[in-house]
ROSE-4610 file (N, C-alpha, C; in Angstrom, 1 decimal, always signed):
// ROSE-4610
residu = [X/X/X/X/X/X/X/X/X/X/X/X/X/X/X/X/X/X/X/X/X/X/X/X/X/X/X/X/X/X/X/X/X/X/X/X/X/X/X/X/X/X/X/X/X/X/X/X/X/X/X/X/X/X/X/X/X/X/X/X/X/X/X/X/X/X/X/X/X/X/X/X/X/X/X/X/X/X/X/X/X/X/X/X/X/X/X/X/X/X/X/X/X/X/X/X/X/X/X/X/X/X/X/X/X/X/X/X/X/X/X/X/X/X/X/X/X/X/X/X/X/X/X/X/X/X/X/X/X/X/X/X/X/X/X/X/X/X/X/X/X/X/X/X/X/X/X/X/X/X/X/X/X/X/X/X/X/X/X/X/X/X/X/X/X/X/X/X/X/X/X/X/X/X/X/X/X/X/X/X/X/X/X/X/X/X/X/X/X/X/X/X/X/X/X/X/X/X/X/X/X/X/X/X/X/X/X/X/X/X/X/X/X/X/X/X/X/X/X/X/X/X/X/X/X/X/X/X/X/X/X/X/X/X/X/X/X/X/X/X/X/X/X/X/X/X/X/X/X/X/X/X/X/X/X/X/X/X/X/X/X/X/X/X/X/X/X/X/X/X/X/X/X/X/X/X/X/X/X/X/X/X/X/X/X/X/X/X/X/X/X/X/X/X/X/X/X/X/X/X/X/X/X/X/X/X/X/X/X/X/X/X/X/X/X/X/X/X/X/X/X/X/X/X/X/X/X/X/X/X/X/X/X/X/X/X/X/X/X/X/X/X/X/X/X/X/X/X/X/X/X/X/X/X/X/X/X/X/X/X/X/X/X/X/X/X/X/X/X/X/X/X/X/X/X/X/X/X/X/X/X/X/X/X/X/X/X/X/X/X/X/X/X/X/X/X/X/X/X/X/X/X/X/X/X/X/X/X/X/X/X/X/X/X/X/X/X/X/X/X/X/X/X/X/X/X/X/X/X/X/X/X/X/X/X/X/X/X/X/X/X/X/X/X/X/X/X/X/X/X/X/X/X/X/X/X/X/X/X/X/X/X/X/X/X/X/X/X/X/X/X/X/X/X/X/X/X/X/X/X/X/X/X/X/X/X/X/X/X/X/X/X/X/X/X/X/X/X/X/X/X/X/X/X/X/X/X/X/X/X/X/X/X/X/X/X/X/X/X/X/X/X/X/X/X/X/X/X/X/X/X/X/X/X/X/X/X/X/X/X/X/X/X/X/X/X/X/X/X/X/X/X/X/X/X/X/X/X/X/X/X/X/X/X/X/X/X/X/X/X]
num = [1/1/1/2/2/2/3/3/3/4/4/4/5/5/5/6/6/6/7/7/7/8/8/8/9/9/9/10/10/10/11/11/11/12/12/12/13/13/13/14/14/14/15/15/15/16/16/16/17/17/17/18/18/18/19/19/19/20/20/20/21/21/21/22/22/22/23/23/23/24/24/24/25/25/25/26/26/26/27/27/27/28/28/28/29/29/29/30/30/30/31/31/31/32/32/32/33/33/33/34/34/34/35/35/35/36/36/36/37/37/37/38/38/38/39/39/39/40/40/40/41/41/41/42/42/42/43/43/43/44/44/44/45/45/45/46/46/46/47/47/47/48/48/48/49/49/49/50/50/50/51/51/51/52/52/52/53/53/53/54/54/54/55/55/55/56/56/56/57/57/57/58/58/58/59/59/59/60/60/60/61/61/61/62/62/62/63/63/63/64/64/64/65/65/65/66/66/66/67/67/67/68/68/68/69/69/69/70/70/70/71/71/71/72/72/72/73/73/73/74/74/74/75/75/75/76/76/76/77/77/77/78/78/78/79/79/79/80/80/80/81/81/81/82/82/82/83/83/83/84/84/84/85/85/85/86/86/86/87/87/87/88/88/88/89/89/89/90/90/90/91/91/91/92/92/92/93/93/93/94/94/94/95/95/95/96/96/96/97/97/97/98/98/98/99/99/99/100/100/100/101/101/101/102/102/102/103/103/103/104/104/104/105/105/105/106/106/106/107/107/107/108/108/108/109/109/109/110/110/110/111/111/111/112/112/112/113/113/113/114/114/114/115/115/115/116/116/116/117/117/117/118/118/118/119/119/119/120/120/120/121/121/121/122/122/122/123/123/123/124/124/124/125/125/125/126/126/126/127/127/127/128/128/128/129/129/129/130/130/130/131/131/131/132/132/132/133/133/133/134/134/134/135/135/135/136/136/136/137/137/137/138/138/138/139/139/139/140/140/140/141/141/141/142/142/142/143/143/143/144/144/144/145/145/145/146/146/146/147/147/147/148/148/148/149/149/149/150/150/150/151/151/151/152/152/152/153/153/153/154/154/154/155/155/155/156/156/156/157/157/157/158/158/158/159/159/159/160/160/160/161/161/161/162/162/162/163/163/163/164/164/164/165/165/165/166/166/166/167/167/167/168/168/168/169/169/169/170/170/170/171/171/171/172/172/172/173/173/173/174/174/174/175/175/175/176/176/176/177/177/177/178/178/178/179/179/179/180/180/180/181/181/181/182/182/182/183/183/183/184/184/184/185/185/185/186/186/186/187/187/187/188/188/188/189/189/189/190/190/190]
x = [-23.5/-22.6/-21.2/-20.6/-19.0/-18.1/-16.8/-16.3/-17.2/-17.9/-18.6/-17.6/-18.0/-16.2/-16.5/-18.0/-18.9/-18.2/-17.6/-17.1/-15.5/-14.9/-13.7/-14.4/-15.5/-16.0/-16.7/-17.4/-18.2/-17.3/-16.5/-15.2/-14.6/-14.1/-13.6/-14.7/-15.8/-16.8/-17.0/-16.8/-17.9/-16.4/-15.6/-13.6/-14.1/-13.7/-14.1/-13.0/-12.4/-11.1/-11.5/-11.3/-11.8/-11.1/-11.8/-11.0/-10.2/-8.9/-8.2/-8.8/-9.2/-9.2/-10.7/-11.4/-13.2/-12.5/-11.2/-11.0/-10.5/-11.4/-11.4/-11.3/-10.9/-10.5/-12.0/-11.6/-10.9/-9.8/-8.3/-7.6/-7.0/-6.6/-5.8/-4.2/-4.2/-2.8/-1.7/-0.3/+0.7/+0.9/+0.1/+0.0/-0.7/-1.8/-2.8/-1.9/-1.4/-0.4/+0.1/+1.5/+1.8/+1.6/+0.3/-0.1/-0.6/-1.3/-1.6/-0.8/+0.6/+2.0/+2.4/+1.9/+2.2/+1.5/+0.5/-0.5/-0.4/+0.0/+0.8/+1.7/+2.4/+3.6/+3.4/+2.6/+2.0/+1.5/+2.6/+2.2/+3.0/+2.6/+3.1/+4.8/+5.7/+7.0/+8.2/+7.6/+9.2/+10.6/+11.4/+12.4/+12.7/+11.4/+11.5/+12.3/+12.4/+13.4/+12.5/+11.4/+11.1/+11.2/+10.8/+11.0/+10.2/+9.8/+9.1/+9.3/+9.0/+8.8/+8.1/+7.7/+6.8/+7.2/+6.8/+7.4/+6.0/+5.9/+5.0/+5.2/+4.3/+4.5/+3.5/+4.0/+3.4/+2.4/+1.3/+1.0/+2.2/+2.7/+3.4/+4.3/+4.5/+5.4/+4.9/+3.6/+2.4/+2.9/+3.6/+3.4/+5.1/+6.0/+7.4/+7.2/+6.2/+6.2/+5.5/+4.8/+4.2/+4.9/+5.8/+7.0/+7.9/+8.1/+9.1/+8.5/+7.3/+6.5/+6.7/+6.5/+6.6/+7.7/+8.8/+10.0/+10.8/+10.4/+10.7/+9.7/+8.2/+7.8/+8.4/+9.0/+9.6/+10.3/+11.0/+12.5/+12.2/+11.1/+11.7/+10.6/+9.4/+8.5/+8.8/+9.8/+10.0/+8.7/+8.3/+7.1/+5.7/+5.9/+4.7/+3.7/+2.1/+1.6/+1.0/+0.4/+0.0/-0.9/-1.8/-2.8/-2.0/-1.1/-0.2/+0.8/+0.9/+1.4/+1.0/-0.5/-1.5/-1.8/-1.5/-1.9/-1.0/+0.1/+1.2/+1.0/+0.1/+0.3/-0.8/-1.9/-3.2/-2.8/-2.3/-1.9/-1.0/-0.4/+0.7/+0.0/-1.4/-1.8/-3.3/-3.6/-5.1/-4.9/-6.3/-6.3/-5.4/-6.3/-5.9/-4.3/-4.1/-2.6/-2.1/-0.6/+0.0/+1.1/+0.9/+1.8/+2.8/+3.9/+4.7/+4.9/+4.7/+4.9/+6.2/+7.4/+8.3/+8.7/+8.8/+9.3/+10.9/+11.3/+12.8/+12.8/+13.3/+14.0/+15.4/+15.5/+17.1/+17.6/+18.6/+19.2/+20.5/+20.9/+21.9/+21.0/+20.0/+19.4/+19.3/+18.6/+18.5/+16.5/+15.8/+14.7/+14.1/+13.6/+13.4/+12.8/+13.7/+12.6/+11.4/+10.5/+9.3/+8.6/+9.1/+8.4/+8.6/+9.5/+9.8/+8.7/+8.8/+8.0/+6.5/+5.8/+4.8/+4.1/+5.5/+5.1/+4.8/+5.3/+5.6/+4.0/+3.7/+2.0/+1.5/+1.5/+0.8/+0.9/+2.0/+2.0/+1.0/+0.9/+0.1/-1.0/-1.9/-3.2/-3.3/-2.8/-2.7/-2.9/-2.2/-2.4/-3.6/-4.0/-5.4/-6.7/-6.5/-7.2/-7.0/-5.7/-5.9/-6.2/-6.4/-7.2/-8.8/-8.9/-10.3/-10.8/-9.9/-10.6/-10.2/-9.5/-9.4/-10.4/-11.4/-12.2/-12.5/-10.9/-11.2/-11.3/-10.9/-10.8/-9.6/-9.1/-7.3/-8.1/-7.4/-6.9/-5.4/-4.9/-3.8/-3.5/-2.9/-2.5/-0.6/-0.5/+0.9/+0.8/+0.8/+1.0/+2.2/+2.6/+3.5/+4.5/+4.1/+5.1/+5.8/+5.2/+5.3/+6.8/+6.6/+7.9/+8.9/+8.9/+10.0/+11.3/+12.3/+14.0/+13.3/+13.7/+13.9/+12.5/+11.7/+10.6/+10.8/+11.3/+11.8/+13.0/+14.0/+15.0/+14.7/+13.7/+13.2/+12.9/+12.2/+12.3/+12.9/+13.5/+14.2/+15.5/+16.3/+17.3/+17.4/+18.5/+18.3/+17.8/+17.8/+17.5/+16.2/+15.7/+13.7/+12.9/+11.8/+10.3/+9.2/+9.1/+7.3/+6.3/+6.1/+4.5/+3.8/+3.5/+2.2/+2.3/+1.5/+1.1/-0.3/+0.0/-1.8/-2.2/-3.0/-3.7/-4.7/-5.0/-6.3/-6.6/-8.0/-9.1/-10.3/-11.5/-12.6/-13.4/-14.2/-14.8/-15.7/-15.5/-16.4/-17.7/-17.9/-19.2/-19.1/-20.6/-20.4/-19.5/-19.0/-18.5/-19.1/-18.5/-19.2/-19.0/-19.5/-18.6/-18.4/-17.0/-16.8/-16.8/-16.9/-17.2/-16.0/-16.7/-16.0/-16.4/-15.3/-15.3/-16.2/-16.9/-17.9/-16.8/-17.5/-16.5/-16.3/-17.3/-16.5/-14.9/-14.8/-13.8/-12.7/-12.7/-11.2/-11.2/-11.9/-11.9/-12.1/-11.7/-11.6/-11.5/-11.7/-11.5/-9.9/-8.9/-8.0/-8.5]
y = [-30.4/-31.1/-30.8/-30.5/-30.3/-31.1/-31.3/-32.5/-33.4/-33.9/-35.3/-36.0/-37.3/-38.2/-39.1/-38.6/-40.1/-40.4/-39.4/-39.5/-38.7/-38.4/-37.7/-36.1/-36.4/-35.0/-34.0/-35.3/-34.5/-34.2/-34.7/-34.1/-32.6/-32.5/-31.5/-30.5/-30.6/-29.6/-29.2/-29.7/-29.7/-29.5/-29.4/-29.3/-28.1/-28.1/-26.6/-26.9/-26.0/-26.1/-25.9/-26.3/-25.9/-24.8/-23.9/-23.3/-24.0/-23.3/-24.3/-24.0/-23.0/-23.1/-23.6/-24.2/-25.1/-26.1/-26.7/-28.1/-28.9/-29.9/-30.4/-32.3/-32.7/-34.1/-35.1/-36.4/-36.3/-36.3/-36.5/-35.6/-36.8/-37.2/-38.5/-39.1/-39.9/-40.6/-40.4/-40.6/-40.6/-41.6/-42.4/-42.9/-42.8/-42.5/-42.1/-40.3/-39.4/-38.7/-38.7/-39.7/-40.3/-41.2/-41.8/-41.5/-40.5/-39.4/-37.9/-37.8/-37.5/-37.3/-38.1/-39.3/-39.9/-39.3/-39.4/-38.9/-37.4/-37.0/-35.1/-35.7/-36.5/-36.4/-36.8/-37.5/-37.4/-36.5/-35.2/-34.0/-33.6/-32.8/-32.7/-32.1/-32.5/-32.5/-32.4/-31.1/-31.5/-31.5/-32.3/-32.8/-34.0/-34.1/-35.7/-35.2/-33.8/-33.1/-33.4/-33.4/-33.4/-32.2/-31.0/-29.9/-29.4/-30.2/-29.6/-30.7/-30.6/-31.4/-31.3/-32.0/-32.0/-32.5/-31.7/-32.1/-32.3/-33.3/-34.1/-33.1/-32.3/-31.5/-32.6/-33.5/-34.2/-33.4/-34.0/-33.3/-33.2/-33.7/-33.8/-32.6/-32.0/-30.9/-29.7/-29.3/-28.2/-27.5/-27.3/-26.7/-25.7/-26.6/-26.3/-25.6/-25.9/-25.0/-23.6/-23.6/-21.7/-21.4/-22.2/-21.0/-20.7/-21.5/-21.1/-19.9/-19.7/-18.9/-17.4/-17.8/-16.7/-15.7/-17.0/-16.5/-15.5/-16.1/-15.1/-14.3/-13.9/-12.9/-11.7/-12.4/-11.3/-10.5/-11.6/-11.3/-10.3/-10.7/-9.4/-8.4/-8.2/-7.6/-7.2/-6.6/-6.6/-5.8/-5.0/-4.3/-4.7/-6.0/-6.9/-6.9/-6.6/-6.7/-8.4/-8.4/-9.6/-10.5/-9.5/-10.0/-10.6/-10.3/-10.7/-12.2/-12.3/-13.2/-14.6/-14.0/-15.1/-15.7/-14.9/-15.0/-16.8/-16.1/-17.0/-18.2/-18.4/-19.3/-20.2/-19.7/-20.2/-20.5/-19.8/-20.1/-21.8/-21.9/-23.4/-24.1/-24.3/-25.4/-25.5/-25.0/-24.6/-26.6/-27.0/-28.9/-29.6/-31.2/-31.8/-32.0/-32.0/-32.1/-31.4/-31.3/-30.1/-31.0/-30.5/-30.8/-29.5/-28.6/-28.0/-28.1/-27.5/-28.0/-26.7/-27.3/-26.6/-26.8/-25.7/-25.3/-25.5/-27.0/-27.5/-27.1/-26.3/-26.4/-26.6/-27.0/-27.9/-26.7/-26.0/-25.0/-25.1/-26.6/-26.9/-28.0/-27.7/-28.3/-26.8/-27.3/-26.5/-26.2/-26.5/-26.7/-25.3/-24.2/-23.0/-23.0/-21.9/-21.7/-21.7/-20.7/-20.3/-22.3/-23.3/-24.1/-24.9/-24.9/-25.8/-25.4/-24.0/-23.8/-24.0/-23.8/-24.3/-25.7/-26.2/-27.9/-27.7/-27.0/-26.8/-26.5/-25.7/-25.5/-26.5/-26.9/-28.2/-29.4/-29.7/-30.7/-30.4/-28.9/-28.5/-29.1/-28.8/-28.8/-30.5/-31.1/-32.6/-33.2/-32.3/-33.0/-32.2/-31.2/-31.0/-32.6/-32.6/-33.6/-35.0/-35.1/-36.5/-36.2/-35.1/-35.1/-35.3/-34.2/-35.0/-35.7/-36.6/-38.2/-39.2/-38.9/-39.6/-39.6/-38.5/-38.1/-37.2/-36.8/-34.8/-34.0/-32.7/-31.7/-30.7/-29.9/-29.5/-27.8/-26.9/-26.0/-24.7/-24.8/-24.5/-22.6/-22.3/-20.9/-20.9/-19.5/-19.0/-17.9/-17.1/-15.6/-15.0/-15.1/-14.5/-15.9/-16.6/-18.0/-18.4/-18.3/-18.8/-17.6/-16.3/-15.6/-15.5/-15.9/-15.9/-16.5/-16.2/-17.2/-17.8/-17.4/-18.1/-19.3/-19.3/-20.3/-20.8/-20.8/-21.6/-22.4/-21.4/-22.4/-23.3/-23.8/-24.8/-25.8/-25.8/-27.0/-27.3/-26.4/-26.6/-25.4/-25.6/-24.8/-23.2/-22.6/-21.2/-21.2/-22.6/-21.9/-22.5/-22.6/-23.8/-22.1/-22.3/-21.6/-22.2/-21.7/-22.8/-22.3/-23.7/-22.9/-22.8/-23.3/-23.1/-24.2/-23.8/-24.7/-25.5/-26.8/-27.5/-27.9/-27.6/-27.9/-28.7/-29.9/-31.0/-31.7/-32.1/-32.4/-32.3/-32.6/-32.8/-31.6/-31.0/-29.4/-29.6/-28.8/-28.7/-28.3/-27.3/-27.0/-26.8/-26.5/-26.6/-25.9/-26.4/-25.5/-24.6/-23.2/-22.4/-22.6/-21.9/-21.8/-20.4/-20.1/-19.0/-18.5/-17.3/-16.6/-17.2/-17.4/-17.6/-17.3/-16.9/-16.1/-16.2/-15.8/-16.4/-17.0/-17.7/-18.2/-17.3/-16.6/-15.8/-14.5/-14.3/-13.6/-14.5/-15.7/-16.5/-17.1/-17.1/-17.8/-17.2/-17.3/-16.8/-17.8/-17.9/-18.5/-17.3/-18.4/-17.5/-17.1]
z = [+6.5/+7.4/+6.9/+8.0/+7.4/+7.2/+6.8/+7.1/+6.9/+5.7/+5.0/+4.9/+5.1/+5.2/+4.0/+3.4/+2.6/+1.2/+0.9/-1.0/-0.7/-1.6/-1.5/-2.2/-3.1/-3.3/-2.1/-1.1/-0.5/+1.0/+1.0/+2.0/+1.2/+0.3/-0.3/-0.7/-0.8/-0.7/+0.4/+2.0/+2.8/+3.9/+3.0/+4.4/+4.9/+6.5/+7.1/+8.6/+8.4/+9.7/+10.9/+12.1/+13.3/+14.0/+14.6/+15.3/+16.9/+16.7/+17.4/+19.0/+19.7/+20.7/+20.9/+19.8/+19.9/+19.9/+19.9/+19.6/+21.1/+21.2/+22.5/+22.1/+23.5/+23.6/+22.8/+22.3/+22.1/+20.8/+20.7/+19.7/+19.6/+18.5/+18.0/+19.0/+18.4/+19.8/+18.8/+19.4/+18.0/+16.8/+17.4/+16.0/+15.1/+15.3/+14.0/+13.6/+14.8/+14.1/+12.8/+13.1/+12.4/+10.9/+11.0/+9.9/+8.8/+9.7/+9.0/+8.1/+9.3/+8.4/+7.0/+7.6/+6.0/+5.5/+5.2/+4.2/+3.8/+4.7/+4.4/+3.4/+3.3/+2.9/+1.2/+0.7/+0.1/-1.2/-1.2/-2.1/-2.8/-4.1/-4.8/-4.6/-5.4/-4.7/-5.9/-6.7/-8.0/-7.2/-7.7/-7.6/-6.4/-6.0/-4.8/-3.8/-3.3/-2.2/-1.1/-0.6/+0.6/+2.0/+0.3/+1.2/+2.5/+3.4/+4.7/+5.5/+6.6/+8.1/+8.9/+9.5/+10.5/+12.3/+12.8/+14.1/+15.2/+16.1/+16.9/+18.6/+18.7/+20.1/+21.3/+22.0/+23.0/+23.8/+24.3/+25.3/+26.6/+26.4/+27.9/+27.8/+26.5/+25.8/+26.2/+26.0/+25.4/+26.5/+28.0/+28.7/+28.9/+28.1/+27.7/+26.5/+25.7/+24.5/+25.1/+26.0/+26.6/+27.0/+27.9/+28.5/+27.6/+26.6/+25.5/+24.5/+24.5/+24.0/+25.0/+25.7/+26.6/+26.8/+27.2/+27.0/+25.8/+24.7/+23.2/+23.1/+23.4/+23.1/+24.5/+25.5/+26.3/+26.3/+25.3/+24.9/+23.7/+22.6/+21.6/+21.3/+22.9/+23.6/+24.7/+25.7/+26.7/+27.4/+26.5/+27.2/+27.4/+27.0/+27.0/+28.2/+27.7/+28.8/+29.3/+30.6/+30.9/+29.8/+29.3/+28.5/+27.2/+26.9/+25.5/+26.1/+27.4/+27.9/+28.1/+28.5/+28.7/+27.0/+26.2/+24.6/+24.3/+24.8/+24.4/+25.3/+26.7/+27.3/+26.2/+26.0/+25.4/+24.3/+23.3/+22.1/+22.2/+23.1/+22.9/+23.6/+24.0/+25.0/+24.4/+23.2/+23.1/+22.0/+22.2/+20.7/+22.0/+21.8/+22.3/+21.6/+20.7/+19.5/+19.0/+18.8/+17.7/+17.2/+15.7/+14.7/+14.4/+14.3/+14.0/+12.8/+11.5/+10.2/+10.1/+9.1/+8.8/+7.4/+6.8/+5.4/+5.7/+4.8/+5.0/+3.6/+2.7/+1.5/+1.6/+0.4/-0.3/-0.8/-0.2/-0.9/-1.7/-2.3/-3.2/-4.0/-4.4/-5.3/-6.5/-7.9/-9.0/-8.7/-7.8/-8.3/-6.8/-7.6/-7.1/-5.5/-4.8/-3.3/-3.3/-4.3/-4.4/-4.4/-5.4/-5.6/-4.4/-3.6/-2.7/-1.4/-1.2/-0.5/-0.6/-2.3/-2.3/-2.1/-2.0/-1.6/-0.3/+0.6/+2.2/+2.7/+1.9/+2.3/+1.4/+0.4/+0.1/+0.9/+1.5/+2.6/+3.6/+4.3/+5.4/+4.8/+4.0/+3.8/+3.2/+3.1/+2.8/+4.5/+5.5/+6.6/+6.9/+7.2/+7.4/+6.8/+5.4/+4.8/+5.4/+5.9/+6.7/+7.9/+8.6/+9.6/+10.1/+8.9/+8.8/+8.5/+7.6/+6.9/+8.2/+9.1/+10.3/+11.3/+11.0/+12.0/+12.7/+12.7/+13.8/+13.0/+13.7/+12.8/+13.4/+12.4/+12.8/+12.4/+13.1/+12.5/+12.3/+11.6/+10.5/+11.0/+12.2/+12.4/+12.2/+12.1/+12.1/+13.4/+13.0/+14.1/+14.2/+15.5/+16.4/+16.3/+16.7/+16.8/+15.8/+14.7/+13.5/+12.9/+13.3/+12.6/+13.7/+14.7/+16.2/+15.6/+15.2/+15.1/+16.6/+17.4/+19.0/+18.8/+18.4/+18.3/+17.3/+16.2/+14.9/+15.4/+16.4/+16.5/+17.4/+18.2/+19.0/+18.2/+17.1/+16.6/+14.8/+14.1/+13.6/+13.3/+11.8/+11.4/+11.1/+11.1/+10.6/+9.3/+8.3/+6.5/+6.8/+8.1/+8.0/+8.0/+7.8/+8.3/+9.2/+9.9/+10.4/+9.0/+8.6/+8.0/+8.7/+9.9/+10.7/+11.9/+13.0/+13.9/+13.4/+13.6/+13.2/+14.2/+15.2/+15.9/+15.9/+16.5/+16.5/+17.3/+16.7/+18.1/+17.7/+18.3/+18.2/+18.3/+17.7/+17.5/+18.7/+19.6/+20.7/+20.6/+19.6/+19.2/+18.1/+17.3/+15.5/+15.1/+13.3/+12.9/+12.4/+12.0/+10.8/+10.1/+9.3/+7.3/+7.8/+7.0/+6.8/+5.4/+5.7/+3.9/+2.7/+2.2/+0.5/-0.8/-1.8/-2.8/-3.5/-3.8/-5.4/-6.7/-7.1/-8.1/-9.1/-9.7/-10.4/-10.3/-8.7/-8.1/-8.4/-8.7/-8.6/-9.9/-10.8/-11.8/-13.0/-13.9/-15.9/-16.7/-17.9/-18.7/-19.4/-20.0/-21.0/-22.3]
C-alpha cells in the first residue's frame, strides 16, 4: 500500500508521488490547501528567512495559466509545433489543484544561496507529506515552465525560481513504485 497514513514510519516508507496527469477529482478545497502550506512551512530554515513561497493556482485560473503557457513557449519557440502546444495546454490543467512553489531567497542576509535554496526544496517535499497525510496524493514536476522568466514572472520576482509545480488530487488508478537505489548505492559508513 502506498501512502500508509497508519504511523509516520509507515507513511515515509510507503510515500509514492502521483503522477500528475493520473490525478483526478477529488482534489482538496483551499483550505485544506492552505493548510498543506502550513505544514510545508514547517522546514528546516537557518536563519528564520523564509526562503520560498507558495502560490495557490484556482481552478478557475488553470485555463489562464495554458494560455500563459502557451504564450511564452511561443514566444521563445516560435517554431513550435502543435503537439508541443497541446503539451503546454495539458501540462497547466492536468490534478484537480496546483500549488506553484517558489524559491524566495534573502539576498541581504549573511546566510548562503545554496542553503536557502535547500530549504526551498525542503519546503516542496514537506508539502508533498502534507498532502498525503491529508489524503491525496501530489505530484512535484518542473520542465519547461519551471525555467520560463515569462512564467516565473507570472507569479513571482526576477531574484525568485519556481521549484516546481505540485500538482494534487486523487490517483485515478494505482500507484507504482518506481525504482530505487539499493541502499548500499547511497550510503557508507566514514
Amino acid at each position: 500500500m502506498f501512502n500508509d497514513r497508519s504511523s509516520l514510519i509507515a507513511h515515509l516508507s510507503t510515500r509514492r508521488s502521483g503522477k500528475p496527469r493520473d490525478l483526478v477529482a477529488p482534489g482538496p478545497d483551499h483550505a485544506e490547501l492552505v493548510q498543506m502550506i502550513a505544514l510545508a512551512a514547517r522546514t528546516p530554515d537557518h536563519g528564520k528567512l523564509a526562503p520560498w513561497r507558495f502560490v495557490i493556482v484556482g481552478p478557475d485560473q488553470r485555463a489562464r495559466l495554458a494560455d500563459l503557457l502557451v504564450e511564452a513557449y511561443r514566444a521563445e519557440k516560435p517554431e513550435a509545433r502543435q503537439a508541443e502546444l497541446d503539451g503546454m495546454m495539458q501540462f497547466a490543467t492536468q490534478a484537480p489543484a496546483l500549488v506553484v512553489a517558489l524559491s524566495s531567497p534573502k539576498t541581504d542576509n549573511k546566510i548562503p544561496l545554496w542553503e536557502q535554496e535547500l530549504s526551498a526544496g525542503a519546503a516542496c517535499m514537506n508539502l508533498l507529506h502534507a498532502v498525503h497525510a491529508h489524503g491525496y496524493a501530489a505530484g512535484w514536476l518542473t520542465g519547461w515552465p519551471a525555467f520560463s522568466p515569462r512564467v516565473r514572472d507570472a507569479f513571482g520576482q526576477a531574484h525568485e525560481r519556481i521549484t516546481g509545480f505540485v500538482f494534487i488530487g486523487t490517483p485515478g488508478r494505482a500507484l507504482d513504485e518506481r525504482p530505487r537505489p539499493a541502499i548500499e548505492q547511497v550510503w557508507s559508513d566514514w
